[in-house]
C-alpha positions in Angstrom: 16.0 12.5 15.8 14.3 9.2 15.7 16.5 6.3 15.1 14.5 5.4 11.9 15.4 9.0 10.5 19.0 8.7 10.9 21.7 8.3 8.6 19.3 9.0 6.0 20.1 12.0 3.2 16.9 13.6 3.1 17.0 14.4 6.5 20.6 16.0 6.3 21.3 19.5 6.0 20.0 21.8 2.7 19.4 20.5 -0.7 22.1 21.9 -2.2 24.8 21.2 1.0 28.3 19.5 -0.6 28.1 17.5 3.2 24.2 16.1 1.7 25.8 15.3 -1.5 28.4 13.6 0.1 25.6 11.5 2.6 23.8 10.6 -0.7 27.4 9.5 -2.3 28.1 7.2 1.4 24.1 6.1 1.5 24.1 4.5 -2.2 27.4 2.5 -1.5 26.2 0.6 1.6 24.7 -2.9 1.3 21.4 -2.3 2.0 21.4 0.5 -0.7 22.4 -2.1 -3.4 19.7 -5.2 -2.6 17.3 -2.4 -2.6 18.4 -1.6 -6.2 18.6 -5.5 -6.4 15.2 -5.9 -5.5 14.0 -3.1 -7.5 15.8 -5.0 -10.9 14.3 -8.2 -9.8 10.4 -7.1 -9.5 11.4 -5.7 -13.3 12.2 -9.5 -14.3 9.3 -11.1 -12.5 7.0 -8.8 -14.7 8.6 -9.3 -17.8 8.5 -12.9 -16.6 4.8 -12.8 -15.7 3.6 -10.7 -18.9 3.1 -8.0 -16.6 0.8 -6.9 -14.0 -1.4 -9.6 -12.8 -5.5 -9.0 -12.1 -5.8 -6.8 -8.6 -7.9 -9.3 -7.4 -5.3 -11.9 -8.1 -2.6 -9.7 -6.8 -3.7 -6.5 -4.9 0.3 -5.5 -4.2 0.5 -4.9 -8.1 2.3 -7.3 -9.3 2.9 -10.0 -11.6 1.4 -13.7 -11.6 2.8 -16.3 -9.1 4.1 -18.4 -11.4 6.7 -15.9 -12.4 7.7 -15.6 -8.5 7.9 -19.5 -8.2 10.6 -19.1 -11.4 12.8 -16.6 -9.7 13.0 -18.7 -6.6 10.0 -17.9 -4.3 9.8 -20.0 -1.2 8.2 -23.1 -1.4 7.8 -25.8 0.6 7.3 -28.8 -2.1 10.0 -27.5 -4.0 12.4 -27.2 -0.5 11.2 -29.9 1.0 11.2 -32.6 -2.3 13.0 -31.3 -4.9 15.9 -30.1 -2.0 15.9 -26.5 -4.0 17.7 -25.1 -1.2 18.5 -21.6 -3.0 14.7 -20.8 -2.2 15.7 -20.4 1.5 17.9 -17.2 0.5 16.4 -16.0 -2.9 12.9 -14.6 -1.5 14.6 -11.4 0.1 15.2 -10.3 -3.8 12.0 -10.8 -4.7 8.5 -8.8 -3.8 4.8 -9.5 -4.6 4.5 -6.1 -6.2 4.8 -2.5 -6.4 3.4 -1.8 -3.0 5.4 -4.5 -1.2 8.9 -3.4 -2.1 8.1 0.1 -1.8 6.7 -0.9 1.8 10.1 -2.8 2.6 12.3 -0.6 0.6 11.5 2.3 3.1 11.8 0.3 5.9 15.1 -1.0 4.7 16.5 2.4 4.0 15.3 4.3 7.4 15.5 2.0 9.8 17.7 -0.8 8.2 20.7 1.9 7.0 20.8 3.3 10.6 21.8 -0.3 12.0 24.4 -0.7 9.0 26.1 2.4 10.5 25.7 1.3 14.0 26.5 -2.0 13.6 28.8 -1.7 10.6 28.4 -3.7 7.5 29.3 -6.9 8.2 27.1 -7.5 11.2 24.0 -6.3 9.3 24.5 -8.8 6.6 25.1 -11.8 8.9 21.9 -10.8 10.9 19.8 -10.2 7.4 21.2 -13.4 5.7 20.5 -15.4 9.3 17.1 -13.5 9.2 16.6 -14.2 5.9 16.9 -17.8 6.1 14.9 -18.1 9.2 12.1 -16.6 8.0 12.1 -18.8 4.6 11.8 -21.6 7.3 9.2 -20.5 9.3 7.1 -20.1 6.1 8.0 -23.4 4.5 6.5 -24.7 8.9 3.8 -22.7 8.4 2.5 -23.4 5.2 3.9 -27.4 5.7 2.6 -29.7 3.2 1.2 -27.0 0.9 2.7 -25.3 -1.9 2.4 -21.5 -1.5 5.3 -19.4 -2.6 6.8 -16.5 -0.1 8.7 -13.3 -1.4 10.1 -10.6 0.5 12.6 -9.0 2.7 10.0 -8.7 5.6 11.6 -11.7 7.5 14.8 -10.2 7.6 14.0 -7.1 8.5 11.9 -8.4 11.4 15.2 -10.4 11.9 16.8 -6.5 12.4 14.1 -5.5 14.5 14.8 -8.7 16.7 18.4 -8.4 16.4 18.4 -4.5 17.7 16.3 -4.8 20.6 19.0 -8.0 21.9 21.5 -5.2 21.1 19.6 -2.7 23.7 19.3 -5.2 26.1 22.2 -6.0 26.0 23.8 -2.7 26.2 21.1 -1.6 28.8 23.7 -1.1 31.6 25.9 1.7 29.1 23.5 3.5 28.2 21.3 6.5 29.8 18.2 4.7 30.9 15.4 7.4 29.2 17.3 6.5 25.3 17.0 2.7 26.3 13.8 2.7 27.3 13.0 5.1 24.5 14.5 2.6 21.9 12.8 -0.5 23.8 9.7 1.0 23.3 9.7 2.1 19.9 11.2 -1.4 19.0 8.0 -3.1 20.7 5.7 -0.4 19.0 7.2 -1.9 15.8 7.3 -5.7 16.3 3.7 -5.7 17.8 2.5 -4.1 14.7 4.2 -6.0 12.4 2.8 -9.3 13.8 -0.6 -7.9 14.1 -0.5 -6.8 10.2 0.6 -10.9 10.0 -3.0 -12.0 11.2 -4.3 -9.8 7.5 -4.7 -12.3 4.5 -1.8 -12.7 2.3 0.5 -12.1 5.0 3.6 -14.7 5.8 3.4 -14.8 9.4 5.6 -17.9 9.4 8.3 -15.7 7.9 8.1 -12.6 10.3 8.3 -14.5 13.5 11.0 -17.0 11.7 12.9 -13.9 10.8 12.1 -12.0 14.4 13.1 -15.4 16.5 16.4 -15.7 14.2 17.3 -12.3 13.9 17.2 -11.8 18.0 19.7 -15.1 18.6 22.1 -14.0 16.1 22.4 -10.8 17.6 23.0 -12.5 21.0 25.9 -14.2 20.0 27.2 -10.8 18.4 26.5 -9.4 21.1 27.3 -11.5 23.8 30.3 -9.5 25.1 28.5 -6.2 25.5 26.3 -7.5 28.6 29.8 -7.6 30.7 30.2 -4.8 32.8 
């Protein structure tokens, strides 16, 4: 199986297997499970916020407004840089420009990002996605310097787990039977070569991607440092 189907319930067993029931019952309690049910509350809030959905061609992801985003905490680098609003570093990862966006994250965060909270187990994950989180805030507030444009979504931080992994193969490179590293290397290329190509589109952070990619990756190389010893 590909790494971005495992540990995922709909691709274990029959519908009606007590073992899938039991995946769905382990899948829901993990972290990534609940800021997915986070983010799904929060996008609620922002259009109740917002009045609703704003015009398409205000907001093509089908959202609200921005205004409601800048309430809840959006990135922003007036508001981090003058006002010191330093919760705007972390709060973006809750928060998504619309429909389209979470549900674009949301599956990457449950295929790809619940595998790693197996492999790497919890804690890890959430150090690497809070680091990649933050980084990613930072490289938006550098790249959009001196202007204020608010930045939501988890994308940093998952290019932060993307980062983080491939350090992880790399790093394990000399355990493990050279076709599945180069398998994983290459799929993990495939992914962050795509990702920073969609960046280049309009309404795309780019600052946060490569903020979250470059954090994410020297995180993970201080996790793990001690795997590269033979």
């Amino acid at each position: 199986r590909l790494c971005a189907l495992m540990c995922v319930p709909c691709c274990v067993g029959e519908p009606c297997e007590r073992e899938r029931r039991r995946e769905y019952a382990r899948c829901a309690a993990t972290f990534l499970a609940v800021l997915t049910a986070a983010q799904v509350v929060m996008l609620c809030v922002a259009l109740g916020i917002g009045g609703g959905f704003d015009a398409p061609s205000r907001n093509p992801m089908l959202g609200p407004c921005a205004a409601a985003f800048l309430a809840l905490g959006a990135a922003n680098s007036w508001d981090i840089v003058h006002s010191f609003q330093l919760w705007r570093l972390v709060l973006p990862a809750l928060l998504h420009a619309g429909v389209l966006h979470l549900a674009l994250n949301a599956w990457a965060q449950l295929r790809f990002g619940l595998y790693l909270e197996r492999r790497w187990h919890t804690w890890r994950l959430v150090v690497v996605f809070a680091a990649a989180t933050v980084g990613g805030s930072l490289g938006s507030l550098l790249f959009h310097a001196g202007r204020s444009v608010p930045s939501v979504g988890a994308s940093g931080a998952l290019m932060g787990l993307l980062g983080g992994h491939t350090v992880e193969i790399l790093a394990k490179w000399h355990k493990t039977a050279k076709l599945e590293s180069y398998c994983s290397l290459g799929q993990m290329a495939v992914w962050i070569v795509l990702v920073l190509l969609i960046s280049a589109l309009p309404l795309v952070d780019a600052g946060a991607h490569i903020g979250g990619l470059v954090t994410g990756a020297l995180v993970a190389l201080a996790l793990f440092a001690n795997e590269t010893r033979y």
